[in-house]
N, C-alpha and C positions, 0 to 999 in steps of 0.2 A: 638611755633615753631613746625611745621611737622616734622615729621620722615617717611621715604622711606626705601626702599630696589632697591637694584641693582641684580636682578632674572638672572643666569645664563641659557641663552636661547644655549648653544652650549654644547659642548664636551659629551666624551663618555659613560655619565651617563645620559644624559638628553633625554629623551621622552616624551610624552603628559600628562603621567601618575604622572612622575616626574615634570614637570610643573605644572601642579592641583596641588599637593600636594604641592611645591612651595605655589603658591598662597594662598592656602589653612592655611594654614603656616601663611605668613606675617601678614592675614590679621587677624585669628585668635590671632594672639600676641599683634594685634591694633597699629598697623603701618598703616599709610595713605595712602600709594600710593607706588605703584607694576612699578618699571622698568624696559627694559632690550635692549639688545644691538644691534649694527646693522654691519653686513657685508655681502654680497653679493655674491664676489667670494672667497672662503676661498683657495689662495693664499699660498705657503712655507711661505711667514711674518706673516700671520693672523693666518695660521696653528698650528705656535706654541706655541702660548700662546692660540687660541682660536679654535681649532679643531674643524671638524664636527661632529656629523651634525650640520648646525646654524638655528637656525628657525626664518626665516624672522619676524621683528618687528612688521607689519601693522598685520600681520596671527595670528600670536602669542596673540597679547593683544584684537585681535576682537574675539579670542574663550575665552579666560580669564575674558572679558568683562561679560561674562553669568555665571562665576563662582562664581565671584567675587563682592561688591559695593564699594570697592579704590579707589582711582585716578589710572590712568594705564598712561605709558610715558613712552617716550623714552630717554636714557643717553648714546649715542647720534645716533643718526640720520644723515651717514655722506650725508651733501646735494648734491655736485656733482653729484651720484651713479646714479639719479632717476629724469627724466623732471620733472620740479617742474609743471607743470598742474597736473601730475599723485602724486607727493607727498601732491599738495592741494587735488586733492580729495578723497586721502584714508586717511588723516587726518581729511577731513569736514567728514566720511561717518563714520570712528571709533568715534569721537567725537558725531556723532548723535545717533550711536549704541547702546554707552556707556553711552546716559544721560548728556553727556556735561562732561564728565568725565578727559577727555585727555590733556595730556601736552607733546606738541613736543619739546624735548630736540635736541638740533643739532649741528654738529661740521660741521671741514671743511676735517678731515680725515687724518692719518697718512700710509696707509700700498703702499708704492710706488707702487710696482707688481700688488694688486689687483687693484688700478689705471688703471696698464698699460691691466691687462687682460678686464676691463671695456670700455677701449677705451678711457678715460678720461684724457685729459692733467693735471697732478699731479703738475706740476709748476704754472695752474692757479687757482686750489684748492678755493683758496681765494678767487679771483674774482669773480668764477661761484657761488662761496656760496654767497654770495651778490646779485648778480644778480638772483639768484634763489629765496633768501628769499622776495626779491623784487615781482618776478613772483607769490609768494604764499599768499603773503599778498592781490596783488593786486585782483587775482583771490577769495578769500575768500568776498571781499567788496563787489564781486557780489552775492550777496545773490539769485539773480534768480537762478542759475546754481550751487550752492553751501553754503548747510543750514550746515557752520562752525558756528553756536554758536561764543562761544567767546574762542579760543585755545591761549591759553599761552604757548607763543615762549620761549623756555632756551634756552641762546646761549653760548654754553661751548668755553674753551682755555684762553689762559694766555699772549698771546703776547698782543702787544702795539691795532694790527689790531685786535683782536678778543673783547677787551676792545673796542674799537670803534664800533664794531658788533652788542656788546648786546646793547650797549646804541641805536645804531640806530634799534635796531628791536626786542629787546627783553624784556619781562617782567621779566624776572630773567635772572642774569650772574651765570652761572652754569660753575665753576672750577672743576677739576675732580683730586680726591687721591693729594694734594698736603699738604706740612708743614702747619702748626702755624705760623709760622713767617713771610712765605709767601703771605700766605693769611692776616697777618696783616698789612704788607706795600704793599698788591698791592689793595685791598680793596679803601682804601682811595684814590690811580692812579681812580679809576673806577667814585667816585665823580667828580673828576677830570675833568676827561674828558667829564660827563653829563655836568659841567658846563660850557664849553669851545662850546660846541654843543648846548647849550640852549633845552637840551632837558630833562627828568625826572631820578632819578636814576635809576637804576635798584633794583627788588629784588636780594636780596645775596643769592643764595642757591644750597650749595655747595654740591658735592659727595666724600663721605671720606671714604680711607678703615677702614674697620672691621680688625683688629686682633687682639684678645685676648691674653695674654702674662700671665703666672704667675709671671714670674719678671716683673718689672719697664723696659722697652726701654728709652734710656738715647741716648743723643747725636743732632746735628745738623739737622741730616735726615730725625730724626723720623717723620712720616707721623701723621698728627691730625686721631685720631681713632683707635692708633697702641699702646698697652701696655695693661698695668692692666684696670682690668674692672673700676678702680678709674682712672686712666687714661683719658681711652675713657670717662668716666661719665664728665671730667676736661675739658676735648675738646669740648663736646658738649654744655657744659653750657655758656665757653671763644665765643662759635660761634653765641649763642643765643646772648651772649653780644653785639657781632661785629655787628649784626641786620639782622642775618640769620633768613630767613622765612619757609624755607623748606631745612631739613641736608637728603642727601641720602647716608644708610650706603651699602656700597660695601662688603661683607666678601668672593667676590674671590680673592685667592692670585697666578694667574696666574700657578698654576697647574693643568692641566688639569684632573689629577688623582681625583680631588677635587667633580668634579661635580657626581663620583660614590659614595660617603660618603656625601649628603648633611644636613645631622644630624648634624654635626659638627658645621657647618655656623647657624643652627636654635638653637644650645644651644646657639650659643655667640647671639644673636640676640632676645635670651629669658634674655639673662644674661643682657644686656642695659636695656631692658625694664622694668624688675628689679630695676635695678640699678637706673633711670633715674631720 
């Protein structure tokens, strides 16, 4: 099983310098593959959990690309945002940059505002992501016009629709911070549904937050990745069980304060690895 990182590409600690070192970081710890996040117009919704500046995804992982020899990818990539000819071919052009390196993680996007400041009908979310993923594949198969190599789609979310998503278009169902328990009854939904569709399972490879705990976290909520480092080491092994291919660990915890102390996030991320 792979291990990842979820690279905080936004708020008010992060610059070019603080990105290297990021990178620099994961890969030196021997973690697989460097990911990091996507929004556009940073929005009062997006603002507050994820302040500027944001550094666009395709910008971001094609200069980290030369830093770097990880996997680089996206967690997620919302599709709507961006005509998919223009998202095949900054994905065919990072994927050739990078060595065949790249893995396009993609949702369908929650921040309604930045939606509406994009122009984008936010009610049809769904659809256009479908249809787009459609336009990206189809445009990839033209190998004249576009040397994608071979890009491994992750298609994140958790509804009944997004389980139907990955199975029709993606190589990995890519769930994002959710339970143990969760991901243990909806996992087998995901079988489910490949065999209702006649079509392959998907790989399992989920994104889980990082939080380190000196106590035990107990209870209902607790997120897979969230307690003692016996904890997290408990979750990651339960995941490898499940038939996870690729776990990407998250240690932002939605403070924006976070990304001026990125020390923090690389001791717990030293401490799994450790641990593992």
């Amino acid at each position: 099983m792979r291990l990842g990182v979820n690279v905080p590409n936004f708020g008010p600690g992060t610059d070019p310098a603080t990105l290297r070192r990021w990178a620099l970081t994961v890969e030196g710890l021997g973690f697989d593959l460097l990911m990091v996040s996507d929004h556009i117009a940073v929005t009062p919704d997006v603002a507050e959990r994820y302040p500027a500046p944001f550094y666009d995804p395709f910008t971001t992982l094609a200069w980290l690309a030369g830093t770097t020899r990880i996997a680089l990818g996206t967690t997620v990539l919302i599709v709507p945002y961006r005509h998919p000819l223009l998202v095949a071919r900054m994905a065919a052009n990072l994927n050739d940059l990078s060595g065949g390196r790249f893995v396009l993680g993609v949702g369908v996007g929650w921040a309604r505002q930045e939606f509406g400041a994009l122009g984008v009908p936010y009610e049809r979310r769904g659809r256009l992501t479908d249809e787009y993923l459609t336009a990206i594949r189809a445009a990839w198969a033209d190998e004249r016009d576009y040397r994608s190599g071979d890009i491994p789609i992750w298609v994140g979310g958790g509804s009944e629709a997004a389980l139907r998503r990955a199975v029709r278009f993606g190589r990995a169902w890519h769930p994002l911070r959710n339970t143990l328990p969760w991901l243990r009854e909806t996992w087998p939904r995901m079988r489910e549904i490949a065999g209702e569709m006649d079509r392959p399972v998907p790989e399992f490879a989920p994104r889980i937050l990082l939080r380190v705990t000196e106590s035990p976290v107990t209870g209902p909520d607790r997120r897979a990745g969230e307690g003692t480092i016996e904890q997290v080491a408990a979750d990651l092994g339960e995941l490898r069980r499940l038939g996870a291919t690729t776990v990407v660990l998250d240690p932002y915890h939605e403070d924006p304060g976070e990304t001026l102390h990125p020390e923090a996030a690389w001791e717990m991320l030293a401490a799994v690895r450790v641990a593992r």
